[in-house]
N, C-alpha and C positions, 0 to 999 in steps of 0.2 A: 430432370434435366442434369442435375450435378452427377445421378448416377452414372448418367451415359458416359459423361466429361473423365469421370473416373474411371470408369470401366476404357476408356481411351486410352487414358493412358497407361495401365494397367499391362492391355495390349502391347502398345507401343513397346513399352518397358521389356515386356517379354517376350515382342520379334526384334530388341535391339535397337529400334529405330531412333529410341532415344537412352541418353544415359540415366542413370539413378539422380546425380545430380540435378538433372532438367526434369527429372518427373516429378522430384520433391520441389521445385522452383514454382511450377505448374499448382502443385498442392497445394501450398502455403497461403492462397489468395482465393480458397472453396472450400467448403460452401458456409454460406450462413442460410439461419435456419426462420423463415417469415411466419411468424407469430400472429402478424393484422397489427398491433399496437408494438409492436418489438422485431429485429430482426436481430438475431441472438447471430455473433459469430463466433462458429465452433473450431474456429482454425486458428483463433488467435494466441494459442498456446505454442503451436505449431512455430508463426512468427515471431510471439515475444518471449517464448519460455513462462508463460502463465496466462490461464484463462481469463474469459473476458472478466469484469469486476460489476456487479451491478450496484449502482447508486439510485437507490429507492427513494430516495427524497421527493417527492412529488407525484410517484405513481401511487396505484392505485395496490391494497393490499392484494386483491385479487392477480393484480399484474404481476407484483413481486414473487407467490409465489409458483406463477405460469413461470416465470423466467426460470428461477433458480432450481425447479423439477426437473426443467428439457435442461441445465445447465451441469447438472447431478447426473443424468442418466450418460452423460461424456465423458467426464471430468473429475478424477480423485479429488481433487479439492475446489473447492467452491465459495466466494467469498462476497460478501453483500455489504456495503455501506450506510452509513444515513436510516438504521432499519429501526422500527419502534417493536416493541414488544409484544405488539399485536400481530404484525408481521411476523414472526418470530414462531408464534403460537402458531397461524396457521401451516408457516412452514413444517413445524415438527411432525403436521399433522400428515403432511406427504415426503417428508423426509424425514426419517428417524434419527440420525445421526448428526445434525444439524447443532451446533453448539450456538450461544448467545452471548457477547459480552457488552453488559450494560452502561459500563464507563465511558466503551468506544463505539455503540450504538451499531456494534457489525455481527452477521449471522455468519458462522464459518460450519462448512462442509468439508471434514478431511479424511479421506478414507484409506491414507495412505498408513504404511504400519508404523507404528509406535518407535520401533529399530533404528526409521532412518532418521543418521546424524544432520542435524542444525549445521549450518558453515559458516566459517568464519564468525565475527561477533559485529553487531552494532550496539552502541551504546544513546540510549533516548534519555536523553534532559531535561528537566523542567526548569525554568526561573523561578514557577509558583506552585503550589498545590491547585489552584486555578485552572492552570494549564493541563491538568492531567490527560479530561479527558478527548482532549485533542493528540495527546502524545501517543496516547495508547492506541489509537486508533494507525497510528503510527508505529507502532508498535505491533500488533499483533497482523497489521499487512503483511511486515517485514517477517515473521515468523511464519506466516501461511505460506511466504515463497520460498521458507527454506532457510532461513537467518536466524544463527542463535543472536539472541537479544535480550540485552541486559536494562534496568531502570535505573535510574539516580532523580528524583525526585526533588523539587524545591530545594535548589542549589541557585540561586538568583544574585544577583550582584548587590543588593541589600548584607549580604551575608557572606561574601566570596571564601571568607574561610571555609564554608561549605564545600563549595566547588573543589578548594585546593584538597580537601581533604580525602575527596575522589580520585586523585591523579594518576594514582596507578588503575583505576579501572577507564579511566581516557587512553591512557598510553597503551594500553593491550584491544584496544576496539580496532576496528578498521577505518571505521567511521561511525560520524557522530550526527545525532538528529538532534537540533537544539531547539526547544519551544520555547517561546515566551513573548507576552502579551504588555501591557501598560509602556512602557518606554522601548523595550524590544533591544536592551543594550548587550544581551548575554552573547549571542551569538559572536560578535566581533570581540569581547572579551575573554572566549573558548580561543578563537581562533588566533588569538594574540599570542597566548600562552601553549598553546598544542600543537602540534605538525599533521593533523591528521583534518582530512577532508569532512567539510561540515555541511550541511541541510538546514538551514534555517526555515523555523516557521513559526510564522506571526499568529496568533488569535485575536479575537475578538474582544478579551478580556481587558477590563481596564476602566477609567473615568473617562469623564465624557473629550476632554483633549485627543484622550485615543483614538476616537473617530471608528469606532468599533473594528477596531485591527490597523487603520490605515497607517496611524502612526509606528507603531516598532514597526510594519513591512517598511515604510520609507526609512526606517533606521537599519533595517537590515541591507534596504536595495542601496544602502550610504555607505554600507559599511570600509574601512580604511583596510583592513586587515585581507590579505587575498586568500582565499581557500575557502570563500562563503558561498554558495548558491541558495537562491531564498524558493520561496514557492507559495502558493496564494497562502491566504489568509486563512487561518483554520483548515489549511487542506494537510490533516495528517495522512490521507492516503495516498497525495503526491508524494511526500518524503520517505512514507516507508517504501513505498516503491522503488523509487528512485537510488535511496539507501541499498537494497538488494541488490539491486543489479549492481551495483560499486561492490559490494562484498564479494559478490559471486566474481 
């Protein structure tokens, strides 16, 4: 069916009937591709400037790596969330070039060349060592879409001379991912001090007051300081996201 649609327009395009504009307008919303337990959309690079994302948390290993094969066979790069090691394995086993990083629990597929340059920079934060590995997860999204990206690691308001001592690498980012968990004060305390656009993100980490993340997200969603935007709880691959497209 999607063949015909395209083969339509294809025509169209080539008696004129339509412009390049309106056949790309046409395109951008076909096809996706029906799996039975997945309907993989292959167009969405098209619309967002990167492919779909799979978040494996709940499926089945089998399913993870039906998805990210038929996601591979489209797709220079390819990127999977929430992925355990076992996943992982059987990936490598139908995709060769499949990489795994264990702190941010993501499989990346990049087949793009080595050459091409990162843009612009975003800078990821931690308050804790704690928090890492929700940062990084945040972190190497923002790099699979093309963002150099730099770490600054347990720099938390316990210790602020930390942070300060970073300041030139704050002031050369474009933008800044801040993580932190237990009280969740950093964010609005970047943002006090820096002029550069921030991502807040709460985790999980912390006593039991923390409410396992809910507290710093409510001190993020409080924040005084304007330039914050928060984002759930432990979702570092909302921020890195989100973060890239600000860079780009």
């Amino acid at each position: 069916m999607y063949e015909r649609k395209i083969k339509k327009i294809m025509t169209d395009l080539a008696d004129r009937k339509i412009r390049p504009g309106e056949a790309i307008k046409k395109l951008k919303f076909m096809p996706f591709e029906d799996l039975g337990h997945t309907k993989i959309d292959h167009h969405r690079s098209l619309r967002k400037g990167f492919p779909e994302v799979v978040f494996c948390q709940s499926k089945t290993t089998k399913q993870v790596v039906e998805i990210i094969k038929r996601l591979s066979q489209n797709n220079k790069v390819v990127l999977a969330t929430r992925a355990t090691e076992e996943m992982f394995r059987e990936v490598k086993k139908q995709v060769k070039n499949a990489g795994y990083n264990k702190e941010s629990k993501t499989i990346i597929i990049n087949k793009k060349s080595s050459i091409n340059q990162k843009k612009g920079k975003i800078l990821v934060l931690t308050a804790g060592t704690s928090d890492i590995n929700v940062a990084e997860e945040a972190a190497v999204v923002a790099e699979a879409m093309g963002s150099r990206v730099e770490r600054v690691y347990d720099v938390g308001v316990a210790g602020l001379h930390r942070l300060l001592d970073n300041s030139e690498k704050i002031d050369d980012a474009n933008v800044l991912i801040v993580v932190a968990g237990m009280d969740g004060v950093l964010p609005s305390v970047v943002s006090g001090i820096f002029g550069k656009p921030i991502i807040a993100v709460p985790t999980s980490v912390g006593y039991g007051a923390s409410f396992k993340g809910i507290a710093p997200l409510l001190t993020m969603l409080n924040s005084c300081s304007p330039g914050v935007a928060v984002v759930n709880i432990d979702n570092g691959f909302g921020a890195g996201y989100f973060a890239s497209m600000i860079n780009k």
